[in-house]
C-alpha positions, -999 to 999 in steps of 0.1 A, spaced: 92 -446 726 81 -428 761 84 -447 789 57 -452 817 83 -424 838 81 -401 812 46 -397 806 41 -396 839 61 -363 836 45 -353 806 10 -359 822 22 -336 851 33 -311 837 6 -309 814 -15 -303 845 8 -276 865 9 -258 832 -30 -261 815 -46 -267 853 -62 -300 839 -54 -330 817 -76 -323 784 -99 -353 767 -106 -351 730 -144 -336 727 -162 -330 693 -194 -307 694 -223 -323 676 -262 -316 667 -283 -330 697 -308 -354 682 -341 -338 697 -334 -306 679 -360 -296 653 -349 -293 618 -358 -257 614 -332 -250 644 -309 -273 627 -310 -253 598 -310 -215 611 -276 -226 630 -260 -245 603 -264 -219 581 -249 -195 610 -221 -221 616 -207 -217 581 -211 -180 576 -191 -177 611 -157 -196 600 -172 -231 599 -154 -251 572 -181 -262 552 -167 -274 520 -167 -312 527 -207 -311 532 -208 -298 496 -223 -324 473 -187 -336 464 -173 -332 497 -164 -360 519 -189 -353 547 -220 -347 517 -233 -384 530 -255 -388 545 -272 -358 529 -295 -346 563 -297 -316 580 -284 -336 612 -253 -350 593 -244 -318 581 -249 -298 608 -227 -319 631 -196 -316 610 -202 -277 609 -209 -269 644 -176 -294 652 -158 -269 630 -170 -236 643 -161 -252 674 -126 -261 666 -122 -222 650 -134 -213 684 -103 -232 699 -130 -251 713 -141 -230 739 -177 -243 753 -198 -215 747 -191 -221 713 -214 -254 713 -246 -245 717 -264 -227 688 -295 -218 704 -293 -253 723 -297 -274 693 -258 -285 699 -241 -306 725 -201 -315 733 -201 -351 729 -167 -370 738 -173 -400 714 -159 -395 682 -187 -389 653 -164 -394 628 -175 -421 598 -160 -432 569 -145 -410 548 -153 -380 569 -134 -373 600 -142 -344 624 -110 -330 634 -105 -334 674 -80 -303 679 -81 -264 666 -57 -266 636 
């Protein structure tokens, strides 16, 4: 186990190193977006390196079965495939970063590039 004089390093040097001490942040479908959007950029997300396969109907992320739900999880992974560079949230502005964790369930949106 750290202790408190060790993270403190840790912290520090994270922030000589990376210039700032990073948060987790997930990017997710804004909820004013119109469905059409929705669906012109989910359809992008997944044709772009979004993992998709847990919105599939037997996937872990299929439920709930909305444009909204599914949209989130794949713009969250075209994110993380971006290495979760900002301009890669906004797909036509119908996608925000969010810093609250939208995971539920069985279906967890990864917080970190793999």
């Amino acid at each position: 186990m750290a202790t408190m004089p060790n993270v403190a390093l840790l912290l520090m040097l994270q922030l000589v190193f990376y210039g700032k001490v990073t948060a987790a942040t997930w990017c997710v479908a804004r909820n004013d977006a119109k469905e059409d959007a929705l669906q012109t950029a989910l359809d992008y997300a997944c044709g772009a390196g979004a993992d998709c396969a847990p919105l599939q109907d037997t996937g872990l992320c299929f439920l709930p079965n909305t444009i909204q739900a599914h949209a989130s999880y794949a713009f969250n992974s075209f994110y993380m495939h971006s290495s979760m560079d900002s301009g890669a949230c906004d797909f036509s502005g119908t996608a925000a970063i969010a810093k609250t964790d939208p995971s539920y369930g069985t279906c967890v949106y990864p917080s970190s590039p793999r």
